[in-house]
Biotite code that builds the C-alpha atoms (Angstrom):
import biotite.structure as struc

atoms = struc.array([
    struc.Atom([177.375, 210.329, 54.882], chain_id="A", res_id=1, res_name="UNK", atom_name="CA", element="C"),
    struc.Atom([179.965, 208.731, 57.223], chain_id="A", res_id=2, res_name="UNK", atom_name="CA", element="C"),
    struc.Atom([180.304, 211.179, 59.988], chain_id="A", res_id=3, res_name="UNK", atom_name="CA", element="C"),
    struc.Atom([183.350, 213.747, 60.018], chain_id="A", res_id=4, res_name="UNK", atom_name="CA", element="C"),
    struc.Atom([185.413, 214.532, 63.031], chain_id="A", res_id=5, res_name="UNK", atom_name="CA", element="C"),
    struc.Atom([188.067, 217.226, 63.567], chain_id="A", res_id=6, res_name="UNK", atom_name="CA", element="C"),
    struc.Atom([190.978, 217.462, 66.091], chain_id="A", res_id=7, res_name="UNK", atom_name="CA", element="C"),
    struc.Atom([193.181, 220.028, 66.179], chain_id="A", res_id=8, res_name="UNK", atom_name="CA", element="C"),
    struc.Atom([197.139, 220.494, 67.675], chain_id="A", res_id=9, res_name="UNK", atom_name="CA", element="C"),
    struc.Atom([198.641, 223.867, 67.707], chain_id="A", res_id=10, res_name="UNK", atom_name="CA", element="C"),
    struc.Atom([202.195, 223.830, 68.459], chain_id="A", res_id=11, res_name="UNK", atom_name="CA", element="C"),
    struc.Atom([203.378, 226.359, 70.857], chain_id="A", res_id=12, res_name="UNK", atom_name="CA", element="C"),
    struc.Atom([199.933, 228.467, 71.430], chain_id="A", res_id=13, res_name="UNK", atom_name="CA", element="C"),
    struc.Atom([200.929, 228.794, 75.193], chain_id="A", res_id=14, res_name="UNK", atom_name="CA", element="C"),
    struc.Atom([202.805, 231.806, 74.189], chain_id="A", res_id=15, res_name="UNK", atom_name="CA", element="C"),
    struc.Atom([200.262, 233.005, 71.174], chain_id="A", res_id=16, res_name="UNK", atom_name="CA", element="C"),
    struc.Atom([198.372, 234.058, 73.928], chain_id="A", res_id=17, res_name="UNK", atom_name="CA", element="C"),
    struc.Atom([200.504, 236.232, 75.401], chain_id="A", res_id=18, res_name="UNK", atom_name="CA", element="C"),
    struc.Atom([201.886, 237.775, 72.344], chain_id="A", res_id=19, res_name="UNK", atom_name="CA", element="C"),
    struc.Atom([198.487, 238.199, 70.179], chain_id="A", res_id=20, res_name="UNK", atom_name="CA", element="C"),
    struc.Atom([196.124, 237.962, 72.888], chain_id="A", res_id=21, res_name="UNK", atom_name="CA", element="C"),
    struc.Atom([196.134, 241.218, 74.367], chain_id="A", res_id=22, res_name="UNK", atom_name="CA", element="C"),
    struc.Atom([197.132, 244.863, 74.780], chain_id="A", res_id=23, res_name="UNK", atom_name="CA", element="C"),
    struc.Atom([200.761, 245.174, 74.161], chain_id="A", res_id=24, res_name="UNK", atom_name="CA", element="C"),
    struc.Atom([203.294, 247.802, 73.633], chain_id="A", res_id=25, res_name="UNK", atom_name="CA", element="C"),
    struc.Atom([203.681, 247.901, 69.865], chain_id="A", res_id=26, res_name="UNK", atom_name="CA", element="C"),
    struc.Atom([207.658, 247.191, 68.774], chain_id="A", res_id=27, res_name="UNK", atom_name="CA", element="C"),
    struc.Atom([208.928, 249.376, 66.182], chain_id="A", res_id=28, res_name="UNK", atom_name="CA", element="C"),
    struc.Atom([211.741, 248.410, 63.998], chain_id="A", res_id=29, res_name="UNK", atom_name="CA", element="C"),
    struc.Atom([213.764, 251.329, 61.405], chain_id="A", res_id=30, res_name="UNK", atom_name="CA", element="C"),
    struc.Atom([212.869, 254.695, 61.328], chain_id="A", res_id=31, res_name="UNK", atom_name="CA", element="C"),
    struc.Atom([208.741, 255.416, 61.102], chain_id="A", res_id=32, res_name="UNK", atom_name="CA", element="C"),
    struc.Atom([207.538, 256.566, 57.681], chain_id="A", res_id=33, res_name="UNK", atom_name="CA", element="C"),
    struc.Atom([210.392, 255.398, 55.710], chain_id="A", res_id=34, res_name="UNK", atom_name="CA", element="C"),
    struc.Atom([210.105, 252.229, 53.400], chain_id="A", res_id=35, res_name="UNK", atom_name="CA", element="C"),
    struc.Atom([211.269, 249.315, 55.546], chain_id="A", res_id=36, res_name="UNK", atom_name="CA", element="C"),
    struc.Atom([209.565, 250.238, 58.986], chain_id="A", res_id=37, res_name="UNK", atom_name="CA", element="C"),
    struc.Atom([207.949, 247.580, 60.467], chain_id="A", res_id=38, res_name="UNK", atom_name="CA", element="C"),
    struc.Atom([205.804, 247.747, 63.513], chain_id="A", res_id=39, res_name="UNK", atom_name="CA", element="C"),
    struc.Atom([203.920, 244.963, 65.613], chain_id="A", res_id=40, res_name="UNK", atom_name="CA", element="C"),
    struc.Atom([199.881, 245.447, 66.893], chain_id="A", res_id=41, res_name="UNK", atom_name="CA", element="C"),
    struc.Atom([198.794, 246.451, 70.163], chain_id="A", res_id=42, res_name="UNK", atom_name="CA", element="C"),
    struc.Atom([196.208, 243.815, 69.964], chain_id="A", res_id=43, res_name="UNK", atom_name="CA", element="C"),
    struc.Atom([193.228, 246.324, 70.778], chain_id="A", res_id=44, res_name="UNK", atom_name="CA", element="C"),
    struc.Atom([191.285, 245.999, 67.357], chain_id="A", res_id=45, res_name="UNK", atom_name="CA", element="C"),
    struc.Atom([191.203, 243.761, 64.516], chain_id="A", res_id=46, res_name="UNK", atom_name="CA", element="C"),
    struc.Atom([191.941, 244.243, 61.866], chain_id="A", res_id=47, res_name="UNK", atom_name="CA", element="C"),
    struc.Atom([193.846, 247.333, 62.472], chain_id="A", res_id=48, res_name="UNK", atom_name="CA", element="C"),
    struc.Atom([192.921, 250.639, 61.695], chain_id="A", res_id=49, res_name="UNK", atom_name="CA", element="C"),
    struc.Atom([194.620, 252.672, 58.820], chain_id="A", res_id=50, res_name="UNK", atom_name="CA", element="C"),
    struc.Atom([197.332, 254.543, 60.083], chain_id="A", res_id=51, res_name="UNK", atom_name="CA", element="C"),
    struc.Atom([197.033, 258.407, 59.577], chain_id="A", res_id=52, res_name="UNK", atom_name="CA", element="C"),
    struc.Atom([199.656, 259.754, 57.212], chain_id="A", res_id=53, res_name="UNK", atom_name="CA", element="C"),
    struc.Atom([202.522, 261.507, 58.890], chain_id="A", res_id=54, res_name="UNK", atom_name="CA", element="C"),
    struc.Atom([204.497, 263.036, 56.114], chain_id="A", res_id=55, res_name="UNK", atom_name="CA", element="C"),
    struc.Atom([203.794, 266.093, 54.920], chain_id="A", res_id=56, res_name="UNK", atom_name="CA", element="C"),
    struc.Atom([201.746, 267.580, 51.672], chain_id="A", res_id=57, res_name="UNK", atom_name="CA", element="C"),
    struc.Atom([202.740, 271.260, 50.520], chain_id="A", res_id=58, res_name="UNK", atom_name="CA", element="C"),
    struc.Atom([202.222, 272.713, 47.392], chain_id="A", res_id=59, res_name="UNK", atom_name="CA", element="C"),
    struc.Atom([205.410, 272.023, 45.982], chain_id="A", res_id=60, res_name="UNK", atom_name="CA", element="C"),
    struc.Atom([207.242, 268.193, 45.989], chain_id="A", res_id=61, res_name="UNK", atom_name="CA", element="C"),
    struc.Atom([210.524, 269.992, 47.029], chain_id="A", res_id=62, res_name="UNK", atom_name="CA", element="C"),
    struc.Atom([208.980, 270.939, 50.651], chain_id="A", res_id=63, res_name="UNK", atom_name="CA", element="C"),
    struc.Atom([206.388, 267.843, 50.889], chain_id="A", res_id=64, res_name="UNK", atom_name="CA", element="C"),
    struc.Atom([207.874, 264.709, 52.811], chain_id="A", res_id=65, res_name="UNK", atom_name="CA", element="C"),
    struc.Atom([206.975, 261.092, 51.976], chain_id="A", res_id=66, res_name="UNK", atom_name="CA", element="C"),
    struc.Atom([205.897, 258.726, 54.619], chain_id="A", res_id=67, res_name="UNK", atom_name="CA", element="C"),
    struc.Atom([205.185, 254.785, 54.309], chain_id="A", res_id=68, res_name="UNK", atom_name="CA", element="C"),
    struc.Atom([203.157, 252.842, 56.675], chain_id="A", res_id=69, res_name="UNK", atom_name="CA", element="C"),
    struc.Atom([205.126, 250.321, 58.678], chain_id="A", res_id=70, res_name="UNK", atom_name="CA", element="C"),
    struc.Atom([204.673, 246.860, 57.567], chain_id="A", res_id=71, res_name="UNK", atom_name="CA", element="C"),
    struc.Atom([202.939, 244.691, 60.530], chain_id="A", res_id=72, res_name="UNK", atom_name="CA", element="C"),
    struc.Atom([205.006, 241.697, 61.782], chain_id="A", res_id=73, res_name="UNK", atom_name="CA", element="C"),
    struc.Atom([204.494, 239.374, 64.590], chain_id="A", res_id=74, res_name="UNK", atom_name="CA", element="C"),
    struc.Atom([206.266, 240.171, 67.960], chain_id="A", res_id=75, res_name="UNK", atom_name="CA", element="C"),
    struc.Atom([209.817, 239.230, 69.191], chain_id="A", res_id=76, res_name="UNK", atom_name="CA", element="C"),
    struc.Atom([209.981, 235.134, 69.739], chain_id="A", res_id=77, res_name="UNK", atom_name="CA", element="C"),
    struc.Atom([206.007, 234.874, 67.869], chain_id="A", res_id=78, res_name="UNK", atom_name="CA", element="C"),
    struc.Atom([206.144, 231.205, 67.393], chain_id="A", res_id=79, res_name="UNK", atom_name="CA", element="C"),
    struc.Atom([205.061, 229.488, 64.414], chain_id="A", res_id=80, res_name="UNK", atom_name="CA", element="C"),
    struc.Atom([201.583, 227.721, 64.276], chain_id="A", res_id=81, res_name="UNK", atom_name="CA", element="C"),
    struc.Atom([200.488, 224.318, 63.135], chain_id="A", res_id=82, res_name="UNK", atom_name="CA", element="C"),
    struc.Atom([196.881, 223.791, 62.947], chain_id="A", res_id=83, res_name="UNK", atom_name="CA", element="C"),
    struc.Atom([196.078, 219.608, 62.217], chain_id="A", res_id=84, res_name="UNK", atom_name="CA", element="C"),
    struc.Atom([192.594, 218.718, 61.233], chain_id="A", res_id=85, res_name="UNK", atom_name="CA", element="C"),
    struc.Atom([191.950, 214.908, 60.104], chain_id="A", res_id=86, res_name="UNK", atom_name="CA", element="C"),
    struc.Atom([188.954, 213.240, 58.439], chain_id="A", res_id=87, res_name="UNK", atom_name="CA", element="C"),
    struc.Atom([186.711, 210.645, 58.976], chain_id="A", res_id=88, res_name="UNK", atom_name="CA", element="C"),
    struc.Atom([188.411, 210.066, 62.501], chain_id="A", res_id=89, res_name="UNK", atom_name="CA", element="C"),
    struc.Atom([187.262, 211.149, 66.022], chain_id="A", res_id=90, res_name="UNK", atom_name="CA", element="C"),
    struc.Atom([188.960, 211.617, 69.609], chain_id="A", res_id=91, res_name="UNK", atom_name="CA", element="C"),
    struc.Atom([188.559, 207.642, 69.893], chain_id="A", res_id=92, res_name="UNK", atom_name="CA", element="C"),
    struc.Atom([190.896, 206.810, 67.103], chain_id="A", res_id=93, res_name="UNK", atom_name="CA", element="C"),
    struc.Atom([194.792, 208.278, 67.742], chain_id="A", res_id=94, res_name="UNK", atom_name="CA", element="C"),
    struc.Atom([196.123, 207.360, 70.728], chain_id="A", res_id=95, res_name="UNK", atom_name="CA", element="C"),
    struc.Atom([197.443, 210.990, 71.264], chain_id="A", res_id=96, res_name="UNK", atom_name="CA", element="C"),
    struc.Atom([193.791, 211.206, 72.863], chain_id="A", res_id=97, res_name="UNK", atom_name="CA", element="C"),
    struc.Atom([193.623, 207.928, 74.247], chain_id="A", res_id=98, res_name="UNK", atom_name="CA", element="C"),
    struc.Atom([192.546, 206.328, 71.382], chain_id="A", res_id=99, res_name="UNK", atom_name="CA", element="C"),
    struc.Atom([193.588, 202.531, 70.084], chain_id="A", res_id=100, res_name="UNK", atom_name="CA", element="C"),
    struc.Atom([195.481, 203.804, 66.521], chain_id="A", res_id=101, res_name="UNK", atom_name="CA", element="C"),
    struc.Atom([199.240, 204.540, 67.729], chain_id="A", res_id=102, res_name="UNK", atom_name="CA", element="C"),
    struc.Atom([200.653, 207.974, 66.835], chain_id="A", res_id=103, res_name="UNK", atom_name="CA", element="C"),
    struc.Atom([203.697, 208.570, 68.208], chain_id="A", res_id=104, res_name="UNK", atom_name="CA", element="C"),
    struc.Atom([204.678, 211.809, 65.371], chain_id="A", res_id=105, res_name="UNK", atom_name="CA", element="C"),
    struc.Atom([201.266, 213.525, 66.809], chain_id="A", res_id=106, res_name="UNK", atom_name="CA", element="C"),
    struc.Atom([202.481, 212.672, 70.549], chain_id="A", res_id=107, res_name="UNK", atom_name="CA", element="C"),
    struc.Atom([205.454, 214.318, 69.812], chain_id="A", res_id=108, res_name="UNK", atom_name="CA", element="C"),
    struc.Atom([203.472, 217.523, 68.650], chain_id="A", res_id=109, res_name="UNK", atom_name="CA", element="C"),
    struc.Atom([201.118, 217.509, 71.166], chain_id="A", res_id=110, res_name="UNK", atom_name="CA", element="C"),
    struc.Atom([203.545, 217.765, 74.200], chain_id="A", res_id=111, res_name="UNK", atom_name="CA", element="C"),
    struc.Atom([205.207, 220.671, 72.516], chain_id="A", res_id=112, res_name="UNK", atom_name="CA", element="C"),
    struc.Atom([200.976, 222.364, 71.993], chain_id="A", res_id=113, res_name="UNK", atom_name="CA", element="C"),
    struc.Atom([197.874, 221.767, 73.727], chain_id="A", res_id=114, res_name="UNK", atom_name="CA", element="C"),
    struc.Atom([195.163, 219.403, 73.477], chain_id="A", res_id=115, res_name="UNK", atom_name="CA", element="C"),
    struc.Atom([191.715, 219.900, 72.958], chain_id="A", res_id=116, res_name="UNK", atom_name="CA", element="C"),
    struc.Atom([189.070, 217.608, 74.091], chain_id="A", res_id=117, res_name="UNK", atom_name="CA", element="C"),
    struc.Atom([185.719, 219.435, 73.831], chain_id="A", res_id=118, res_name="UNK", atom_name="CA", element="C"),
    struc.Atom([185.242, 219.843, 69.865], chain_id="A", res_id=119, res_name="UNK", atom_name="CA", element="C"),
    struc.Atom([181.935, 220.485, 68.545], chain_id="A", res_id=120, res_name="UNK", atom_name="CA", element="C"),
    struc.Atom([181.494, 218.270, 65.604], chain_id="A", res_id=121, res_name="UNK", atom_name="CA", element="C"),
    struc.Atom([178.984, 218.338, 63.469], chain_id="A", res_id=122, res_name="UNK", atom_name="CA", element="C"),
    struc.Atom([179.628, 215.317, 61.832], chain_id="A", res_id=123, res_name="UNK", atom_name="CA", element="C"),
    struc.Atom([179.541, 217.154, 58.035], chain_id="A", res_id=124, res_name="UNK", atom_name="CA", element="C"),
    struc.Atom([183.080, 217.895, 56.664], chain_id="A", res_id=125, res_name="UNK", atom_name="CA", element="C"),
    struc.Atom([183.045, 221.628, 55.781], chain_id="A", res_id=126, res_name="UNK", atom_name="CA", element="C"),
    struc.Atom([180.543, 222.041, 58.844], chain_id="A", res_id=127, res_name="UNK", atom_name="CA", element="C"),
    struc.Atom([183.174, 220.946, 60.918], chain_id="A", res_id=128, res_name="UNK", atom_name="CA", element="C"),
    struc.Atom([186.112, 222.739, 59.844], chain_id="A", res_id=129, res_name="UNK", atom_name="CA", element="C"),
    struc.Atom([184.103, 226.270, 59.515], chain_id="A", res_id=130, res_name="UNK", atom_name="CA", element="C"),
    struc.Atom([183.628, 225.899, 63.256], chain_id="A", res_id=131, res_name="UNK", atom_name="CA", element="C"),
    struc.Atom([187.020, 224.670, 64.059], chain_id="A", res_id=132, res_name="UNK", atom_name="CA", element="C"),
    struc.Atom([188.925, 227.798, 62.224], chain_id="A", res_id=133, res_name="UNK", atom_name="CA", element="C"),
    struc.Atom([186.356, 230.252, 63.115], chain_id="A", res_id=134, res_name="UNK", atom_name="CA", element="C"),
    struc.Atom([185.423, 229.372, 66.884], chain_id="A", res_id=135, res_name="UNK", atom_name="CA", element="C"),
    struc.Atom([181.689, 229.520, 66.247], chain_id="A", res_id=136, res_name="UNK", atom_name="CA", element="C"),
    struc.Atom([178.624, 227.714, 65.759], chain_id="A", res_id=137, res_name="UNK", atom_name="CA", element="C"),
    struc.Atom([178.819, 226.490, 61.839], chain_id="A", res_id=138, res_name="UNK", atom_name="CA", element="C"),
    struc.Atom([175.389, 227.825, 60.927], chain_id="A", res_id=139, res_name="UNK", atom_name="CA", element="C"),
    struc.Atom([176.868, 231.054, 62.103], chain_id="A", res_id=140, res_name="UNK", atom_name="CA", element="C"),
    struc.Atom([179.952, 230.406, 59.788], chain_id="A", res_id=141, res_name="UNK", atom_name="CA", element="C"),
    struc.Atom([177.530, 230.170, 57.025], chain_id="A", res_id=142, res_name="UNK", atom_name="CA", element="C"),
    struc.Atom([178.331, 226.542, 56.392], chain_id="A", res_id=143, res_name="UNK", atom_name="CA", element="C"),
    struc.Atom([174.637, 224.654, 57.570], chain_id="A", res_id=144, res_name="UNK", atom_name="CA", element="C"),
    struc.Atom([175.648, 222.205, 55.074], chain_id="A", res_id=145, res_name="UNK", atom_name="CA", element="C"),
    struc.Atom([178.291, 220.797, 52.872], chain_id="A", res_id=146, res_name="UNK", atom_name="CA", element="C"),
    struc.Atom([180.052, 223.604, 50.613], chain_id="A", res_id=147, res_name="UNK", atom_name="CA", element="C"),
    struc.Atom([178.692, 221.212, 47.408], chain_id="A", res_id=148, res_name="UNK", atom_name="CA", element="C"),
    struc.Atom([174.572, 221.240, 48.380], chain_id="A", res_id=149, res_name="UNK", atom_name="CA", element="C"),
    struc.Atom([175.247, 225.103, 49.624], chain_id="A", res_id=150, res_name="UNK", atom_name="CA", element="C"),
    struc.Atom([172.191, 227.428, 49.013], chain_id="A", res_id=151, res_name="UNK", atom_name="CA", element="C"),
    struc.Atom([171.529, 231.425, 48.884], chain_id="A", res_id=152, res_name="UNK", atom_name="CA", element="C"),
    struc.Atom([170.602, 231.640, 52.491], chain_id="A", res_id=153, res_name="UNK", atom_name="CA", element="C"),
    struc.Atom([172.311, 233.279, 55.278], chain_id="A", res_id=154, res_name="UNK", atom_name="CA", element="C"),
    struc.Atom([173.848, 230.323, 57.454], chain_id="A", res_id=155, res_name="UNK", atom_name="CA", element="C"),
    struc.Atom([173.543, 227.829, 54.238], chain_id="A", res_id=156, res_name="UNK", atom_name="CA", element="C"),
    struc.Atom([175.227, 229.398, 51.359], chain_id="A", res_id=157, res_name="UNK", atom_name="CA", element="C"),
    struc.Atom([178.960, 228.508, 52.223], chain_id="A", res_id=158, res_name="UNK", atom_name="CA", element="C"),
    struc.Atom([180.620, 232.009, 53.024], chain_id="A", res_id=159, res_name="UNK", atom_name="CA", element="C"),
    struc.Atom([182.294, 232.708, 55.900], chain_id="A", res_id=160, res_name="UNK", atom_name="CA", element="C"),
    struc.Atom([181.939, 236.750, 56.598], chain_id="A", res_id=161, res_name="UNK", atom_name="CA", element="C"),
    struc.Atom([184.368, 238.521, 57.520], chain_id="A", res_id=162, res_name="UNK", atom_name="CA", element="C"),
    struc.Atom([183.077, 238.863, 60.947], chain_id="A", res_id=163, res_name="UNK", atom_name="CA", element="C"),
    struc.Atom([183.638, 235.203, 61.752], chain_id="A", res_id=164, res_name="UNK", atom_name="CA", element="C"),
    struc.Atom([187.240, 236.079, 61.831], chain_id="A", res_id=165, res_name="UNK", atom_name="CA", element="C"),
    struc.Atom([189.189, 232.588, 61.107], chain_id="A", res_id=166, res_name="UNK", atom_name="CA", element="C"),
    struc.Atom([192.624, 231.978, 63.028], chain_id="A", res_id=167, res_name="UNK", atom_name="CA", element="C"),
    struc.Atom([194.096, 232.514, 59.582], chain_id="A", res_id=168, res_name="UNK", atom_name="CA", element="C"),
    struc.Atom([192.842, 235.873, 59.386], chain_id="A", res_id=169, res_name="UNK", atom_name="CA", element="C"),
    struc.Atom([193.444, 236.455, 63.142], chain_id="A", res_id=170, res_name="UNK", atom_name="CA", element="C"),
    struc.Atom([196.960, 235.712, 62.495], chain_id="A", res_id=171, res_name="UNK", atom_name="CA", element="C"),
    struc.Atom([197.748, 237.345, 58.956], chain_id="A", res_id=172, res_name="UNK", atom_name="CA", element="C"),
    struc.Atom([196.433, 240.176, 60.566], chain_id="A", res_id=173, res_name="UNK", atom_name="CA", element="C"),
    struc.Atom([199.416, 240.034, 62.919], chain_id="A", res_id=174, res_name="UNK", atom_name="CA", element="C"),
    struc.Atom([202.089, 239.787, 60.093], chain_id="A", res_id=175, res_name="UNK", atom_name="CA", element="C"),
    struc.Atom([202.287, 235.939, 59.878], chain_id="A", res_id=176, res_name="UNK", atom_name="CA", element="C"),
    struc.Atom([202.496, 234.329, 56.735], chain_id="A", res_id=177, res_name="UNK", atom_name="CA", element="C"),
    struc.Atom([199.605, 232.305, 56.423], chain_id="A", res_id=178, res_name="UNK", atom_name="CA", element="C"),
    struc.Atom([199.056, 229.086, 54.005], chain_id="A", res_id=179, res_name="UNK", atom_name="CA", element="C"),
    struc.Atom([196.240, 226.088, 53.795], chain_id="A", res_id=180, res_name="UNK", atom_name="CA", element="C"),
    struc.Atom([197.690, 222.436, 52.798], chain_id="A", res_id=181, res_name="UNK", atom_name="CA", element="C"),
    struc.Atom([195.757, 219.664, 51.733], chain_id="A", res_id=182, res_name="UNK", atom_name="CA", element="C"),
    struc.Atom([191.749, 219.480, 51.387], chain_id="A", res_id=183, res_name="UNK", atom_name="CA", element="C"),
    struc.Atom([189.856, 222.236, 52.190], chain_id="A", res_id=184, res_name="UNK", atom_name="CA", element="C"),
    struc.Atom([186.267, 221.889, 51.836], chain_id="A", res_id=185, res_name="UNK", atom_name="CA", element="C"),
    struc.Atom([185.484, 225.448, 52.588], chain_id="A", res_id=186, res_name="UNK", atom_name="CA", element="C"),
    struc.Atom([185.353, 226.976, 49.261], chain_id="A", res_id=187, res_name="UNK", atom_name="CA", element="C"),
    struc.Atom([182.241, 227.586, 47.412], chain_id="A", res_id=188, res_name="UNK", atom_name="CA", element="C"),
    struc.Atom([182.156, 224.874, 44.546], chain_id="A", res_id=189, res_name="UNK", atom_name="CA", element="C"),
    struc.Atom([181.947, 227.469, 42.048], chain_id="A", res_id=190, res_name="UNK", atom_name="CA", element="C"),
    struc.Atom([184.549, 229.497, 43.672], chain_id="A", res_id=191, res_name="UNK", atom_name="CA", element="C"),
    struc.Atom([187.631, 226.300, 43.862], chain_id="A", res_id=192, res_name="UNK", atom_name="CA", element="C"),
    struc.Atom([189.757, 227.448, 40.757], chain_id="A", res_id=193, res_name="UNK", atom_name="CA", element="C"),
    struc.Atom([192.715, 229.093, 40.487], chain_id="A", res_id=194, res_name="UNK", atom_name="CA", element="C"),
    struc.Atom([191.056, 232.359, 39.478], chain_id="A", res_id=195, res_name="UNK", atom_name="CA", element="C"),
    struc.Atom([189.378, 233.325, 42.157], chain_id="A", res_id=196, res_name="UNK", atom_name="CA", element="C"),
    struc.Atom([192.143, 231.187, 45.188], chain_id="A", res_id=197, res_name="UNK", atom_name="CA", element="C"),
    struc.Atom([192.628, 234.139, 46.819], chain_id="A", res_id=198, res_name="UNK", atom_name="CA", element="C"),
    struc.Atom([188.862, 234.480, 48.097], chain_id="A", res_id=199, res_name="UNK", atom_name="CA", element="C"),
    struc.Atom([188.554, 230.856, 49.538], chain_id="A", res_id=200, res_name="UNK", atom_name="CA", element="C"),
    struc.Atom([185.512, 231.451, 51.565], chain_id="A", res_id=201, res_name="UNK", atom_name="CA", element="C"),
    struc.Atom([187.729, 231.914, 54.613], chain_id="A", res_id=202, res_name="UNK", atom_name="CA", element="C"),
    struc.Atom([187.531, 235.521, 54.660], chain_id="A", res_id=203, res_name="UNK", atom_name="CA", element="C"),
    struc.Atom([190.945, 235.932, 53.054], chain_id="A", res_id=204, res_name="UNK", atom_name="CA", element="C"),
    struc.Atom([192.531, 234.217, 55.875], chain_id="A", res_id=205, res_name="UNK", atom_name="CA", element="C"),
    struc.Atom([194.875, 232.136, 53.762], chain_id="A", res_id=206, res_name="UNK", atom_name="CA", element="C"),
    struc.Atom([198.096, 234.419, 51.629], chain_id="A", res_id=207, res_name="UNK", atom_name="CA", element="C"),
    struc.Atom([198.678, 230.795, 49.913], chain_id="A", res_id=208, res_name="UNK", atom_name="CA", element="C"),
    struc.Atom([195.798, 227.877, 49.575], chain_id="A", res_id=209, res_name="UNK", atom_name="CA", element="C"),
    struc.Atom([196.804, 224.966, 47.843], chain_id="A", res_id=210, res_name="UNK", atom_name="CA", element="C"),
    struc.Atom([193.858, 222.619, 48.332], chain_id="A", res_id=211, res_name="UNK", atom_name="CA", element="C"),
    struc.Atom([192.434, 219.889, 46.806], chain_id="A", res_id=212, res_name="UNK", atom_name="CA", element="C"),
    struc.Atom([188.925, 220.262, 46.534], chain_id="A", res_id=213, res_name="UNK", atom_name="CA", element="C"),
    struc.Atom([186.984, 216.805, 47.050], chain_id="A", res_id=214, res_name="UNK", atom_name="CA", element="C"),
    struc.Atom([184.519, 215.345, 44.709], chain_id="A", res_id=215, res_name="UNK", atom_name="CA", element="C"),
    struc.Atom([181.019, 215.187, 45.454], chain_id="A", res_id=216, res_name="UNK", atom_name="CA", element="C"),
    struc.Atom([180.837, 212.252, 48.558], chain_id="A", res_id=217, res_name="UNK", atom_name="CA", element="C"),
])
């Protein structure tokens, strides 16, 4: 197998870290407990903890009061995230890392993100992109191998727990809208149909996947 590389360009993640990164005081839009309350998270524990209910219960509905949870959104001026990974291509190839291939579009990205130069790749395709979108070793992603040769053993069998938090799941957790384009390679072979999309193997990091899975290489 030819072997896989992964770059990556996030647009703007300067000021992710100061909005998602740590402790903040939580913005509240709308009046708490009613339907359309939305609140932002302090960025102590994720995911969040159930909020306690704050209505009130009595025996009869006349003297109980309702109470919703507010809807988590990102904070004030969030900005929007762009995660990039290619194929079959390493930091030698586009010439927004000094390669020899010109790319002027991912220039014009990168100056507006930053640049990472220090990828672990471990030349597999789903290996790769486990530890890309999770931030950790791949065996500890559960992806050892391939998703299509996966097998029932921890650190093989092509599941990422939910523990290995993805930045998809880091950043649905914060109210973004979250979505996968293009192949993925992270889904269990038995798992890529439309039936069970929702799971992906990513530890529901994705509200929309539409992937392609890849035939056997």
């Amino acid at each position: 197998m030819n072997a896989r590389h992964a770059f990556k360009l996030l647009t703007s993640v300067v000021a992710i870290a100061s909005c998602l990164g740590s402790a903040s005081a939580q913005q509240v839009t709308g009046v708490l407990g009613s339907p359309s309350a939305t609140t932002t998270l302090d960025g102590k524990q994720l995911p969040p903890p159930d909020p306690k209910f704050g209505g009130v219960i009595k025996e009869k509905a006349s003297e109980s009061k309702a109470w919703w949870a507010p809807r988590v959104v990102p904070p004030k001026g969030a900005p929007n995230v762009l995660l990039i990974m290619t194929d079959d291509s390493g930091f030698g190839a586009p010439g927004t890392f000094g390669g020899v291939v010109p790319t002027p579009a991912m220039d014009r990205i990168a100056k507006s993100g930053l640049r990472y130069t220090n990828f672990h790749s471990t030349s597999l395709c789903s290996p790769s992109r486990a530890a890309l979108i999770t931030g950790r070793n791949h065996h500890v992603a559960g992806f050892g191998v391939v998703g299509e040769i996966a097998t029932g053993f921890p650190g093989y069998n092509s599941v990422i727990r939910k523990e290995n938090g993805t930045i998809g799941a880091i950043l649905r957790d914060n109210g973004y809208a979250t979505s996968w384009f293009g192949k993925n390679h992270n889904t269990l072979r038995r798992s890529a149909m439309p039936s069970v999309v929702c799971y992906l193997a990513l530890g529901e990091a994705d509200d929309v996947d539409l992937h392609e899975k890849a035939p056997l290489e």
